[in-house]
Backbone as a chain_set.jsonl record, in Angstrom:
{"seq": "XXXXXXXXXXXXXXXXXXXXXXXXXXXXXXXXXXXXXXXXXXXXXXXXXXXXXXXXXXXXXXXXXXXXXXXXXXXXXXXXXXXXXXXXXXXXXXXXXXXXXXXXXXXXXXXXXXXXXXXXXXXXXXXXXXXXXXXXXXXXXXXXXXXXXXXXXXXXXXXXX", "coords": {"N": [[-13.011, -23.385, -23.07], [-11.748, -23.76, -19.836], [-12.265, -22.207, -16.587], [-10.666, -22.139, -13.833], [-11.022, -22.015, -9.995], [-9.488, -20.718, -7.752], [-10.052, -20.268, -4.979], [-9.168, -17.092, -3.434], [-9.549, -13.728, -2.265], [-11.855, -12.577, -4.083], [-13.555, -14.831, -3.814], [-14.282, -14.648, -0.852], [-16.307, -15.383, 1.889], [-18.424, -13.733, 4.325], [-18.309, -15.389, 7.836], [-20.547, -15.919, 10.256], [-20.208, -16.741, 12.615], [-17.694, -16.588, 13.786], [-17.069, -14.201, 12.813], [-15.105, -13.766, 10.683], [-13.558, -13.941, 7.134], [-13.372, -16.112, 5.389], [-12.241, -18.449, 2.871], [-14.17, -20.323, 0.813], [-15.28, -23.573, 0.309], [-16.418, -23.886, -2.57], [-17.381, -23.255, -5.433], [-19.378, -20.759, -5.965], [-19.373, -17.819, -6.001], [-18.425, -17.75, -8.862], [-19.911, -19.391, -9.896], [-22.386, -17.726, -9.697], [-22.176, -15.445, -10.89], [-21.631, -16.713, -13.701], [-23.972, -17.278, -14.386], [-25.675, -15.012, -15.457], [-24.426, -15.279, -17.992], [-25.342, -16.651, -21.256], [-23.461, -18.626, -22.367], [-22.333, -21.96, -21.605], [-19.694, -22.357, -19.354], [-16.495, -24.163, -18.443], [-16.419, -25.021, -15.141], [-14.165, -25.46, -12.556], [-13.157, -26.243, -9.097], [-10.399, -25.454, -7.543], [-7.843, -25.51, -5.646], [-8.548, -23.627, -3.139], [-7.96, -21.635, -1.42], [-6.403, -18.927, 0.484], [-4.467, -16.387, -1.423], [-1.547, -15.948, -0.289], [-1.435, -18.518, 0.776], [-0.914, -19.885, -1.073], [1.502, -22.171, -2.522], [4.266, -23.416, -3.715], [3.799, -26.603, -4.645], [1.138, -26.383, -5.316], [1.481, -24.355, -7.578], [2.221, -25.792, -8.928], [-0.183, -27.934, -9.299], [-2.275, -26.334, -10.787], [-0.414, -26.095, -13.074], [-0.51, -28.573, -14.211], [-2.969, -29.496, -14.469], [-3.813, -27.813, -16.513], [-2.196, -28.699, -17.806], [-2.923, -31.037, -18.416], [-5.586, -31.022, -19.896], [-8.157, -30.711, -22.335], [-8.575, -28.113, -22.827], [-7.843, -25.066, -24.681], [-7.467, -22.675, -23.419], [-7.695, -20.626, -20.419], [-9.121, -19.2, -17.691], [-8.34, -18.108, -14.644], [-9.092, -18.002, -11.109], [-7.748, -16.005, -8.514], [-6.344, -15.32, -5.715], [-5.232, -12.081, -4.925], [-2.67, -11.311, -3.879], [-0.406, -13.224, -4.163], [-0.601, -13.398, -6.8], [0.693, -12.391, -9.187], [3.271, -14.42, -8.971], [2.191, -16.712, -9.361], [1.559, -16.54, -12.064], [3.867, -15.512, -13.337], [5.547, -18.256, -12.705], [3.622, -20.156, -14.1], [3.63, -18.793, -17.091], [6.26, -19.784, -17.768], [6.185, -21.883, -18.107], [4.27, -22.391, -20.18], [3.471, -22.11, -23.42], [1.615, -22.206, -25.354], [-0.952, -21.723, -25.175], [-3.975, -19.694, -24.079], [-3.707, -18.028, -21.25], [-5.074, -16.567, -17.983], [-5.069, -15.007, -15.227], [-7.483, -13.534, -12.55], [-8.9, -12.133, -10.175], [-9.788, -10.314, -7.127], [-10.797, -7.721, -5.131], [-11.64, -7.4, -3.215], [-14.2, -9.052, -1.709], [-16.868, -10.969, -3.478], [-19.319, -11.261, -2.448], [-19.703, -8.8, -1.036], [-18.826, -7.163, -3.001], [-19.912, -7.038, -5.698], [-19.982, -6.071, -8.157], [-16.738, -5.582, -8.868], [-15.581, -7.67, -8.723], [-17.302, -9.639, -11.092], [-17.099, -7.534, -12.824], [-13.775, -8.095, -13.599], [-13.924, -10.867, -14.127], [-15.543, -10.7, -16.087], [-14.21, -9.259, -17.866], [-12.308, -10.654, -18.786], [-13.579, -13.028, -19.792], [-14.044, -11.5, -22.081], [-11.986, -11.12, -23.226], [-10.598, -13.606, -23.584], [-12.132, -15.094, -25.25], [-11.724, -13.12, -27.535], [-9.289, -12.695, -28.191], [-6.556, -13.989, -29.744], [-3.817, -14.592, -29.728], [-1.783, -16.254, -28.134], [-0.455, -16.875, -24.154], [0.447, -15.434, -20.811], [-1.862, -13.942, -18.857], [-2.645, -11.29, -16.725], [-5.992, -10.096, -15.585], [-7.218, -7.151, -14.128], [-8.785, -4.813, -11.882], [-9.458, -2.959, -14.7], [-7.862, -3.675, -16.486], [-5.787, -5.477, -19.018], [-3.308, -7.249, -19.602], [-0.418, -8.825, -20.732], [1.404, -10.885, -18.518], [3.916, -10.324, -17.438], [3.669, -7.402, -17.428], [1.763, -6.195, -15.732], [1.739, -4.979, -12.188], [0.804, -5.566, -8.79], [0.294, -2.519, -6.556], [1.163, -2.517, -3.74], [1.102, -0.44, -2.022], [-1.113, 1.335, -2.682], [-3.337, -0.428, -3.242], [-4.092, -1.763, -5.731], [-3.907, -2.755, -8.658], [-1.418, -2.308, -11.186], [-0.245, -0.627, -14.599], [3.415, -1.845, -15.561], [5.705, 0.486, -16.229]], "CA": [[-12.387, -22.626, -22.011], [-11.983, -23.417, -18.157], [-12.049, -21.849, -15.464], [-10.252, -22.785, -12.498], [-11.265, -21.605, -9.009], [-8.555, -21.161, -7.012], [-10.148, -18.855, -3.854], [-8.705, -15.99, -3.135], [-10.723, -12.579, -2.251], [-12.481, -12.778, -4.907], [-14.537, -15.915, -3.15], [-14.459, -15.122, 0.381], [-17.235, -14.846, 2.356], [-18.108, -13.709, 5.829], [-18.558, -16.5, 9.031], [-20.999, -15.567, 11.385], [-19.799, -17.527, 13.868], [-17.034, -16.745, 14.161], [-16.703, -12.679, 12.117], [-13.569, -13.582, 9.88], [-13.579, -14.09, 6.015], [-12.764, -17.355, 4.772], [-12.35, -18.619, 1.451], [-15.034, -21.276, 1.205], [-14.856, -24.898, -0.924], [-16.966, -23.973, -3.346], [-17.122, -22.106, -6.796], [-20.143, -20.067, -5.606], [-19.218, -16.901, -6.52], [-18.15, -17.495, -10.318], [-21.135, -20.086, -10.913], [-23.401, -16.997, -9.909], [-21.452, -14.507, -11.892], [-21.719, -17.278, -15.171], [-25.872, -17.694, -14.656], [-26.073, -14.154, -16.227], [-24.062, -15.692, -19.673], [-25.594, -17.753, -21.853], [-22.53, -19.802, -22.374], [-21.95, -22.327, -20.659], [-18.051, -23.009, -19.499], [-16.546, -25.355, -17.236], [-15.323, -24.647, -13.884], [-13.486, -26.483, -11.645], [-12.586, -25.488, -7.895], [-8.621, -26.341, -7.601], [-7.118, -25.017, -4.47], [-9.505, -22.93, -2.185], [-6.969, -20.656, -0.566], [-6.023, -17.406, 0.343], [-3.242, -16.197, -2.231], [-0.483, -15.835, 0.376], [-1.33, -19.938, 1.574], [-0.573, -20.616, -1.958], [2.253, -22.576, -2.6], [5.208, -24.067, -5.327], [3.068, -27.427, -4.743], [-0.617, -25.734, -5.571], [1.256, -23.737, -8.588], [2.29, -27.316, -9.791], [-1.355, -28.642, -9.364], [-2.59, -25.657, -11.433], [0.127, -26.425, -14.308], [-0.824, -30.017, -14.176], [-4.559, -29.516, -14.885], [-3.791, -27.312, -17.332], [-1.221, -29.84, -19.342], [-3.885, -32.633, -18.823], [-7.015, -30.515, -20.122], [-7.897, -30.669, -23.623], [-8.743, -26.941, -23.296], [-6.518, -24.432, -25.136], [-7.818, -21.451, -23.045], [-8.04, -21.216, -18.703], [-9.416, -18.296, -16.437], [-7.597, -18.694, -13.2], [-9.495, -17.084, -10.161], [-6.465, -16.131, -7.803], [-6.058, -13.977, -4.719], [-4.314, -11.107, -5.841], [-1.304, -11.047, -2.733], [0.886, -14.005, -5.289], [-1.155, -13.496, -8.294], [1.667, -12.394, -10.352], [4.199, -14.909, -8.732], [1.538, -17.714, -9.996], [1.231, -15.921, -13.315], [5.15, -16.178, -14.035], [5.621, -19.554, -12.859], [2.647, -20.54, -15.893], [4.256, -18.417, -18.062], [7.627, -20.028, -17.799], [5.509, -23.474, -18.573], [3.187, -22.606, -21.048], [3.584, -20.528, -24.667], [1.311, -22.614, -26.046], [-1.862, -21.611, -24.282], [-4.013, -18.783, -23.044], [-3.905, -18.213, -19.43], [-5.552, -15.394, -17.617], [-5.781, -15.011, -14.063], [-7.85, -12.474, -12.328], [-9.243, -12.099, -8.844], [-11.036, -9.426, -6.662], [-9.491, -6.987, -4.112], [-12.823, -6.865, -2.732], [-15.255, -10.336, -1.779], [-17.926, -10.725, -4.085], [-20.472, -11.172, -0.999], [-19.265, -7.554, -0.414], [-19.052, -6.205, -3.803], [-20.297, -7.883, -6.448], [-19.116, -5.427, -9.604], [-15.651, -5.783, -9.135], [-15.327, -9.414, -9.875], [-18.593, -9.567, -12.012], [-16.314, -7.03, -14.043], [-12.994, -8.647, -13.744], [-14.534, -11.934, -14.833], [-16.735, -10.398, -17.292], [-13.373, -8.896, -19.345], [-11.481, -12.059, -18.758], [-13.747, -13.935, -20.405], [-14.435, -11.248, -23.214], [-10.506, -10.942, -23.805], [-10.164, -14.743, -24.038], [-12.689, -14.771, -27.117], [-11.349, -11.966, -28.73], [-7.672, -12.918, -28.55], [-6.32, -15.028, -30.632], [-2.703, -14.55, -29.371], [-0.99, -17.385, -26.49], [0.097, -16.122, -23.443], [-0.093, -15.66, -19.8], [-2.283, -12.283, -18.85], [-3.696, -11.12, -15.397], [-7.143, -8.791, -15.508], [-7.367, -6.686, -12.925], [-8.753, -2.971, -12.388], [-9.644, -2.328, -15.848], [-6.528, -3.958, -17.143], [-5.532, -6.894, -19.042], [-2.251, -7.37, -19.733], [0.99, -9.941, -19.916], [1.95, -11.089, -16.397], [5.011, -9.104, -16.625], [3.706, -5.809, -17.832], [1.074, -5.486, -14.591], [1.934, -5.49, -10.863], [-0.136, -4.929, -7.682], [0.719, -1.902, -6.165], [0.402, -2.813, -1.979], [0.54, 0.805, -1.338], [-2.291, 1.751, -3.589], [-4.049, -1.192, -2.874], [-4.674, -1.992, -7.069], [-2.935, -3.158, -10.284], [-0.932, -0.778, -12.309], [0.763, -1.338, -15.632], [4.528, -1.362, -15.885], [6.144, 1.164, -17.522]], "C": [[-12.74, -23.266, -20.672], [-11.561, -22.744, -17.087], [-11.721, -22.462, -14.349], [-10.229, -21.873, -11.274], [-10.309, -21.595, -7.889], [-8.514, -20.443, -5.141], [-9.933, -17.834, -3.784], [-9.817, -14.428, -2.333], [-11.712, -12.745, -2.566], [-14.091, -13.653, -4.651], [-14.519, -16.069, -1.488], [-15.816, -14.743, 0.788], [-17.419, -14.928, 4.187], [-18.97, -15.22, 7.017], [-18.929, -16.293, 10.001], [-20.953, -15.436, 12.514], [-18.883, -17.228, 14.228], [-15.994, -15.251, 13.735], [-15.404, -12.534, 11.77], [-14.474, -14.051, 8.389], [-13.294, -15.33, 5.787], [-13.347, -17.428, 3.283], [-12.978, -19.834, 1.699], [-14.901, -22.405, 0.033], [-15.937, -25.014, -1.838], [-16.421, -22.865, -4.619], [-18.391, -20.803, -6.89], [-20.592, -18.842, -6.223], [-18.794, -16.528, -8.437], [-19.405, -17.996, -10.734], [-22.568, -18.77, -10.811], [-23.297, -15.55, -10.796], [-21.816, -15.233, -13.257], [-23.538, -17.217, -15.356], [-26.552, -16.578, -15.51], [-25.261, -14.442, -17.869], [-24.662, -16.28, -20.143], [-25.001, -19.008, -22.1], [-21.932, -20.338, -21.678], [-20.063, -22.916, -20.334], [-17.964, -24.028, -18.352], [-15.656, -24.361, -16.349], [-15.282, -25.628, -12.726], [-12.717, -25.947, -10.146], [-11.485, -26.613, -7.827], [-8.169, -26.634, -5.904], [-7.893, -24.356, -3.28], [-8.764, -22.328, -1.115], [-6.964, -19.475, -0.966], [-4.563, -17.262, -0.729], [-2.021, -16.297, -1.296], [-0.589, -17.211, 1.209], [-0.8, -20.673, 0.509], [1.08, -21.241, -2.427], [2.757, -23.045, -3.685], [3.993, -25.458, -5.56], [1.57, -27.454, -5.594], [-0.333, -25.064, -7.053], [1.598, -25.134, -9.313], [0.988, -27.937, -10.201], [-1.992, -27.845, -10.54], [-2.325, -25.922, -13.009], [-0.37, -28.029, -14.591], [-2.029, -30.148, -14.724], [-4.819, -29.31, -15.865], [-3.222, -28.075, -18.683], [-2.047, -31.106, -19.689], [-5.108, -32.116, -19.558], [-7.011, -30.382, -21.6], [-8.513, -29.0, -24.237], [-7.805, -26.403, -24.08], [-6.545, -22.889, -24.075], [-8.247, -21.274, -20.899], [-8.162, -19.608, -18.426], [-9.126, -18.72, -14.936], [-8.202, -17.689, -12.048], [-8.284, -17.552, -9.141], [-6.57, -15.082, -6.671], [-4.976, -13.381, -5.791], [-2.78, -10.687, -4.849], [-0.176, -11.804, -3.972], [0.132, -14.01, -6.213], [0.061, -13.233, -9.505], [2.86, -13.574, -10.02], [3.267, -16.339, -9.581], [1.655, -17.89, -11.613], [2.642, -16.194, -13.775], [5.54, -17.304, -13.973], [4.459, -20.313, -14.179], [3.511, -19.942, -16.722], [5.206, -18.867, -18.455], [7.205, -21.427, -18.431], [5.004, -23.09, -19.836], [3.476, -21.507, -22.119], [2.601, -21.265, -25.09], [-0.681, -22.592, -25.902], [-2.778, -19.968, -24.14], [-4.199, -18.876, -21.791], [-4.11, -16.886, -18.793], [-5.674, -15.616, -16.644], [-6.119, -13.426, -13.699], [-8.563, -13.005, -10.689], [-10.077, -10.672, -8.843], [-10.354, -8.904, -5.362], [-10.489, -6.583, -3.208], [-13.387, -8.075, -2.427], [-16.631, -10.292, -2.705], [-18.927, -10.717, -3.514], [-20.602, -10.035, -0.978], [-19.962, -6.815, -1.47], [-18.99, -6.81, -5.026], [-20.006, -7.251, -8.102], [-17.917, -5.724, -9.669], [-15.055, -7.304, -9.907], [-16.209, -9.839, -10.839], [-17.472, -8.885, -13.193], [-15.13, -7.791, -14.497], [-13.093, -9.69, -14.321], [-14.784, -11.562, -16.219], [-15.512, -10.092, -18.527], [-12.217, -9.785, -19.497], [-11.926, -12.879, -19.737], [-13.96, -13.011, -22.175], [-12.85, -11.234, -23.882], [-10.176, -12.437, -24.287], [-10.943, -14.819, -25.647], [-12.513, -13.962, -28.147], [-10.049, -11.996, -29.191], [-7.196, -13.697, -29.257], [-4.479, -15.635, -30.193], [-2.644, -15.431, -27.493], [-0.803, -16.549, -25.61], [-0.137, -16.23, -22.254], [-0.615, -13.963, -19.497], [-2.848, -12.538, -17.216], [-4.439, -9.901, -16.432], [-7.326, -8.587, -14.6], [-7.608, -5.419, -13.111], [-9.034, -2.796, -13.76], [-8.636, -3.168, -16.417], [-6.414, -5.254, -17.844], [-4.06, -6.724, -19.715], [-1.005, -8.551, -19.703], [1.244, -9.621, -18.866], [3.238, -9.953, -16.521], [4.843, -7.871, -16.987], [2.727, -5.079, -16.586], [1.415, -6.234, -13.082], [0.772, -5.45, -9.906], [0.641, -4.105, -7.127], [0.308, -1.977, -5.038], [0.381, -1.857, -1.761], [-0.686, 1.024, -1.305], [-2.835, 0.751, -3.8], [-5.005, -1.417, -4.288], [-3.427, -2.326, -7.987], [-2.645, -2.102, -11.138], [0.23, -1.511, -13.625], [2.299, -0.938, -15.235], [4.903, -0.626, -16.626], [7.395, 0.832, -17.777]], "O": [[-13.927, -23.334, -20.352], [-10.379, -22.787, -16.743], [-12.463, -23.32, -13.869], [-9.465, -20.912, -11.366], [-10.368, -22.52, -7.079], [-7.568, -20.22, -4.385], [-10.898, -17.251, -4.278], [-10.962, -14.685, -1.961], [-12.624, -13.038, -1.794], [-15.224, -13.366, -5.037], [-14.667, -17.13, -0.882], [-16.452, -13.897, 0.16], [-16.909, -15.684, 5.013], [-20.039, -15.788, 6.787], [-18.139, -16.334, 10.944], [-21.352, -14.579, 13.302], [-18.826, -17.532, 15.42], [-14.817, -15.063, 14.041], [-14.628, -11.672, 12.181], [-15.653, -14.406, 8.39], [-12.395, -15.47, 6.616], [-14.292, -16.885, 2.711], [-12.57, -20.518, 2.637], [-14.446, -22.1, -1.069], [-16.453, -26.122, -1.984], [-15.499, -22.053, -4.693], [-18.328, -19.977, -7.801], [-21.67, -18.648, -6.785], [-18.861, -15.459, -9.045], [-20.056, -17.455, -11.628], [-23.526, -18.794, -11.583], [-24.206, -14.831, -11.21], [-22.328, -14.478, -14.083], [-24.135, -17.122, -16.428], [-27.587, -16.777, -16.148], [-25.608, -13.747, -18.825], [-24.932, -17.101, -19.266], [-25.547, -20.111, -22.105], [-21.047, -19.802, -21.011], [-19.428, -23.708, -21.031], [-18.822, -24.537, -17.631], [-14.796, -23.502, -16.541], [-16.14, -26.329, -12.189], [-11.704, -25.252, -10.23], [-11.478, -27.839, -7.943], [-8.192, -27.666, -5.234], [-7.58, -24.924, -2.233], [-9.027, -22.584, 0.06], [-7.266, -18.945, -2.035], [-3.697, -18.135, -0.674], [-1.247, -17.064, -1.869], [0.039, -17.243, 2.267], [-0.297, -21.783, 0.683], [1.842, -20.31, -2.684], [2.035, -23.188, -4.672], [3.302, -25.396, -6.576], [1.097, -28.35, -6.293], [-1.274, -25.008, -7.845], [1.045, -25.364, -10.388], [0.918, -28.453, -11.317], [-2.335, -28.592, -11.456], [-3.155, -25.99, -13.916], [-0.503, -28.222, -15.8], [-2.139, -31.037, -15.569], [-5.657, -29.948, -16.502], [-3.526, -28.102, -19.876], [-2.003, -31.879, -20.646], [-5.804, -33.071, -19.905], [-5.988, -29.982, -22.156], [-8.792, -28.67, -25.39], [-6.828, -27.118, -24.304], [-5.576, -22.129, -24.097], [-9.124, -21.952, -20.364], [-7.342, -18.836, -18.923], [-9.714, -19.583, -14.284], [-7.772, -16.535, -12.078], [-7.881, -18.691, -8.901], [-6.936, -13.944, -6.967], [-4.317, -13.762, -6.759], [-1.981, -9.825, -5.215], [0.681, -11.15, -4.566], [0.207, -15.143, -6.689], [0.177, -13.891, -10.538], [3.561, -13.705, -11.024], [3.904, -16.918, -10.461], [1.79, -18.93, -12.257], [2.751, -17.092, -14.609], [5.983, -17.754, -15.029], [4.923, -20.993, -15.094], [4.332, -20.734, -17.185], [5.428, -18.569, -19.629], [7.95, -21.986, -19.235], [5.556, -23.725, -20.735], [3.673, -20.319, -21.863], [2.413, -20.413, -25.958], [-1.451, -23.359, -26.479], [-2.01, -19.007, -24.105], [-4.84, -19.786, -21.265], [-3.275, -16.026, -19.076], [-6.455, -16.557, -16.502], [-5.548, -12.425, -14.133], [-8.623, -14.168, -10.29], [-10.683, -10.08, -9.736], [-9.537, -9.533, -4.691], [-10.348, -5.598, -2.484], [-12.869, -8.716, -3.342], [-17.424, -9.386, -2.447], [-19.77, -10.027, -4.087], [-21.798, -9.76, -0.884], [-20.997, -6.153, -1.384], [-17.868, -7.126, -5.422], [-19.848, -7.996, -9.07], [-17.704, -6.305, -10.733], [-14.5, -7.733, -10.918], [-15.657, -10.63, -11.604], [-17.075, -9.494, -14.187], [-15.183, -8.226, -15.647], [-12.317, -9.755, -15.274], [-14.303, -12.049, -17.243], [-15.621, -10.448, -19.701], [-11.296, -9.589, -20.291], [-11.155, -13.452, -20.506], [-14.015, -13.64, -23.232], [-12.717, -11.354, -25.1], [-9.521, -12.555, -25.323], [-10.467, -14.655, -26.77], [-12.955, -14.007, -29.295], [-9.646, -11.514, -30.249], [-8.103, -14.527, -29.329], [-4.055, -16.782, -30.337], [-3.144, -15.272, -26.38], [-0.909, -15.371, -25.949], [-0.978, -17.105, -22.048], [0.048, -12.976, -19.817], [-3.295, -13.557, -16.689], [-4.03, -9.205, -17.361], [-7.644, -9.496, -13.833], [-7.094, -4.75, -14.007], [-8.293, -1.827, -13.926], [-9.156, -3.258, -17.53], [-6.953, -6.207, -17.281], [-3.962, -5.758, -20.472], [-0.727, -9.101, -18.638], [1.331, -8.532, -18.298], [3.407, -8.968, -15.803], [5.816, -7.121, -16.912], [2.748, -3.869, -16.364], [1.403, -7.432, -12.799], [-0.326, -5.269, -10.433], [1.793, -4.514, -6.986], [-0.855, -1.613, -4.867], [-0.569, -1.713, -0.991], [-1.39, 0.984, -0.297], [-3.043, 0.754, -5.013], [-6.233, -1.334, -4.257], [-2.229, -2.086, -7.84], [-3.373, -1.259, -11.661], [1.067, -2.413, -13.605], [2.498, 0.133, -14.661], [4.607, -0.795, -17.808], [7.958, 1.269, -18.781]]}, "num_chains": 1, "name": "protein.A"}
C-alpha cells in the first residue's frame, strides 16, 4: 500500500509569522499518525495544496504515480473542497485498483482525532477489502466516490441516498 500526500486540511498548519494556515511540504502529519502502527507503509508527498488549488494537471500526476507504482492499493490524503471531483476522475481511470482518499475538515495541529481516525479506517478498510474501487473515508464513512458527498452547508460528508 501507498499513501500519497496530497495537503489539504488535513496537513495544514498554523504560521506564526504571518497567522494564516498553510499547507506545508512535508508529510508530517501522516508520518506521525503511522509511528503509532507497527506497519510500516510508504508515503510519498505528491502535490502539497489546498484542495480548491488542485488542478486537471495535479489529478493527472496522481493517476500517473498510481499507473507507474507496483502497488495495487493507494490512500490519497486530499483536501476535502475537490475531494470527490479527484475521486471520479480516478475512478474513471482505474477498476483495477483500490483507491481511497480521505482528508480532515479540521488540521491535525488543531485536532488530531479526526484525521488519526480518518486515516486509521482508511487503512483498516484497505486490508479488509478485497474488492477494487475508488472510495473516500470521511466522518465515519467509507464509501464509493459516488455514493458520498460533502455537504458545504453542514460542513461534513453524507452518504447519497
Amino acid at each position: 500500500m501507498l499513501i500519497l500526500n496530497c495537503g489539504g486540511t488535513f496537513n495544514k498548519r498554523y504560521n506564526k509569522l504571518n497567522g494564516t494556515l498553510e499547507v506545508p511540504c512535508d508529510s508530517f502529519a501522516v508520518e506521525d499518525i503511522l509511528k503509532s502502527i507497527e506497519i510500516n507503509y510508504g508515503v510519498a508527498g505528491v502535490i502539497f495544496k489546498d484542495s480548491l488549488d488542485i488542478d486537471l494537471n495535479d489529478r493527472k500526476t496522481i493517476a500517473s504515480i498510481i499507473m507507474q507504482s507496483q502497488d495495487d492499493s493507494f490512500i490519497i490524503i486530499h483536501g476535502t473542497d475537490t475531494m470527490n471531483d479527484t475521486a471520479e476522475f480516478l475512478n474513471e481511470i482505474f477498476d483495477d485498483r483500490k483507491i481511497i482518499l480521505t482528508g480532515a475538515m479540521n488540521p491535525y495541529e488543531i485536532d488530531k482525532v479526526e484525521s488519526s481516525l480518518n486515516l486509521g479506517l482508511a487503512i483498516g478498510f484497505i486490508q479488509a477489502s478485497s474488492e477494487n474501487g475508488t472510495y473516500i473515508c470521511m466522518n465515519g464513512y467509507i464509501s464509493p466516490c459516488d455514493k458520498i458527498i460533502k455537504n458545504k452547508q453542514l460542513g461534513k460528508f453524507e452518504l447519497v441516498k
